[in-house]
matplotlib code that plots the C-alpha trace (Angstrom):
import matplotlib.pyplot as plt

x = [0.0, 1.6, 2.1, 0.2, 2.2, 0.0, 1.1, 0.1, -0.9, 2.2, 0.0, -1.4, -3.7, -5.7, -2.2, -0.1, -2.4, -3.1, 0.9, 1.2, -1.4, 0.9, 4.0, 2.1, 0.4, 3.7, 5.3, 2.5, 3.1, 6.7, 6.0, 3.7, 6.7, 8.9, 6.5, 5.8, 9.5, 10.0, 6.8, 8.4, 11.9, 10.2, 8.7, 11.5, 13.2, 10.7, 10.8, 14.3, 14.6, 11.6, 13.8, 16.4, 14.2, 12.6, 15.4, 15.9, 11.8, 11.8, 14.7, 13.3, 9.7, 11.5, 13.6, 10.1, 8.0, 11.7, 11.1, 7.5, 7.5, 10.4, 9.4, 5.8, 7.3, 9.4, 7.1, 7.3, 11.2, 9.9, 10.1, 6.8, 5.7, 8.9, 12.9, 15.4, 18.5, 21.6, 20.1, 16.3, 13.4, 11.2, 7.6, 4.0, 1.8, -2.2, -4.5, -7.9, -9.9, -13.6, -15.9, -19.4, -22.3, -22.4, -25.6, -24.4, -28.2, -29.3, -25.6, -27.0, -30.9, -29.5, -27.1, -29.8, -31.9, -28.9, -28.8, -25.7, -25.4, -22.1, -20.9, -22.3, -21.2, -23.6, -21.8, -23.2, -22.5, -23.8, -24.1, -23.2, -24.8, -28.2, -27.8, -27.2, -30.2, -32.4, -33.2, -30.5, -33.1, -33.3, -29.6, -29.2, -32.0, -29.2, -26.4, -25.1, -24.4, -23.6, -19.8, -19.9, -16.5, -15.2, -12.5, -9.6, -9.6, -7.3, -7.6, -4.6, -5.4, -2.0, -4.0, -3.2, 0.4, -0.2, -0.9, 1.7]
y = [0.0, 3.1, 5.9, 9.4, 12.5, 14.4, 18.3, 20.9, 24.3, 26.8, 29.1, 28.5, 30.9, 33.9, 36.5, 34.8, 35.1, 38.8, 39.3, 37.9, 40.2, 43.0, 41.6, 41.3, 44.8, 46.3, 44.9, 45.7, 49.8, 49.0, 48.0, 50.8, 53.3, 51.6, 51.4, 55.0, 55.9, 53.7, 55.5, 59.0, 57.8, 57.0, 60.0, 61.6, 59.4, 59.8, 63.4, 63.7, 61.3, 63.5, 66.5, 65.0, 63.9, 67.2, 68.3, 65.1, 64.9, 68.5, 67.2, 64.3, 66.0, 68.5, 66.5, 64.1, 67.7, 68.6, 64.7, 64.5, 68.2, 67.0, 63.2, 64.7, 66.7, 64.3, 61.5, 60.5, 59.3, 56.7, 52.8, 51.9, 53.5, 54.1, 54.7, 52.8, 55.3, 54.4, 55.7, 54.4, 54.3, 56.8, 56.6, 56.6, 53.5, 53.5, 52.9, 53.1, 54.0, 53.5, 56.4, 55.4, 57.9, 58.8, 56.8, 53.2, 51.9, 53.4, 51.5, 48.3, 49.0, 49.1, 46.4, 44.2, 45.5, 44.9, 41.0, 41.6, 40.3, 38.9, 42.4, 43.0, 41.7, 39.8, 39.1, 36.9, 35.7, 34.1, 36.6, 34.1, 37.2, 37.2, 33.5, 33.4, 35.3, 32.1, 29.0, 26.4, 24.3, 26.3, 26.6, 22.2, 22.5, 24.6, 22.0, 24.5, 24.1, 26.3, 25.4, 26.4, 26.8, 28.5, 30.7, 32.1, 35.6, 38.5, 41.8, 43.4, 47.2, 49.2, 52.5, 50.8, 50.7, 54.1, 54.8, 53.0]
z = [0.0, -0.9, 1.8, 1.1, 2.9, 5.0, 4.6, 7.4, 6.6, 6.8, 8.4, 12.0, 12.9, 11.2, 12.6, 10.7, 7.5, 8.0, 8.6, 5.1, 4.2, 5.5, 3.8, 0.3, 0.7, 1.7, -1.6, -3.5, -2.6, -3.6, -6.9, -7.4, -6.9, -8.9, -12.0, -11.2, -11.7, -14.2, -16.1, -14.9, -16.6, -19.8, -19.9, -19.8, -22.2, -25.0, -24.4, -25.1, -28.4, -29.2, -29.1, -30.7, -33.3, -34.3, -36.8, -38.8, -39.0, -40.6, -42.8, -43.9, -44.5, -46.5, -48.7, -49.6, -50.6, -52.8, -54.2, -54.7, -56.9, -58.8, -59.8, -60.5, -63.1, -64.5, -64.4, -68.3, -67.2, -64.8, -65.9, -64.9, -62.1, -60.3, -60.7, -58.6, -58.1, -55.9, -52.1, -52.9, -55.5, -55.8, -58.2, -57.3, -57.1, -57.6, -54.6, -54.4, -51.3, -51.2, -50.3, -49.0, -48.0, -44.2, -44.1, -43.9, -43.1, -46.9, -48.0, -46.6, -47.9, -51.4, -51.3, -49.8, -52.8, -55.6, -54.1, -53.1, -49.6, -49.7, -49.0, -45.4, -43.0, -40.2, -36.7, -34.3, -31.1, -27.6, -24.9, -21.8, -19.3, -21.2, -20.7, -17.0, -16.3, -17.4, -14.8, -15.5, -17.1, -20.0, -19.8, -20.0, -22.5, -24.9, -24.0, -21.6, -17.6, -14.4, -13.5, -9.8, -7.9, -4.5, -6.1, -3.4, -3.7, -1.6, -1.0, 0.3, 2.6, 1.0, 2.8, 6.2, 5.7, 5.6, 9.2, 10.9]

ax = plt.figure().add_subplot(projection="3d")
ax.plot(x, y, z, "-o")
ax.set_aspect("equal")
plt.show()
């Protein structure tokens, strides 16, 4: 017969389980200042690249205006669409972008209409809190069930650290 190991709770009484409480709470706060610097530092770091940034982003915006102007003029040179030169390629490339009417409802009234119902888009799904709020009858009678389970749960009191 093989031997099972019985294990005692570490903790003995409800103290020792709110001194845990304390420990965890404390840490907690600690964490929160060190995210806070760490948030303050970042800050500070995007800040500065931001700064240091600046000049090359008006550079760089100012050179593609200077590029744009001169390849639209030219644009009977290009091979295609666009012109590979030693530090890049530079041409223009057709997109198209779909304007609809403000009023999607009328959109989806007349593609209805036009039978052409592969363009809308239907979404469904199961709202599990509509479905709570039935007996659990109707809830078996949908191939569903209630899973029921004591969950731990902790709440730590960081304001009374406070006081002390």
């Amino acid at each position: 017969m093989a031997r099972k190991r019985v294990t005692e709770p570490q903790l003995r009484s409800w103290e020792e389980v709110d001194g845990c409480l304390k420990v965890m709470a404390d840490a907690e706060n600690e964490i929160s200042k060190i995210e806070a610097e760490m948030n303050r530092q970042i800050a500070a770091i995007k800040k500065e690249a931001e700064e240091n940034a600046k000049e090359h982003k008006a550079l760089i915006k100012q050179n593609e205006s200077k590029i744009k102007e001169y390849t639209g003029a030219h644009k009977e040179e290009l091979k295609g669409k666009s012109k590979v030169l030693t530090f890049g390629t530079v041409g223009f490339r057709l997109s198209t972008k779909l304007l609809l009417p403000s009023s999607i409802a009328e959109v989806i009234l007349k593609l209805r209409e036009k039978g052409m119902l592969d363009c809308i888009n239907v979404k469904e799904s199961v709202d599990k809190d509509a479905i709570k709020k039935y007996g659990e009858d109707d809830i078996v009678s949908i191939g569903g069930y209630l899973q029921k389970t004591d969950t731990f749960w902790y709440e730590t009191d960081k304001d009374a650290l406070a006081v002390e």
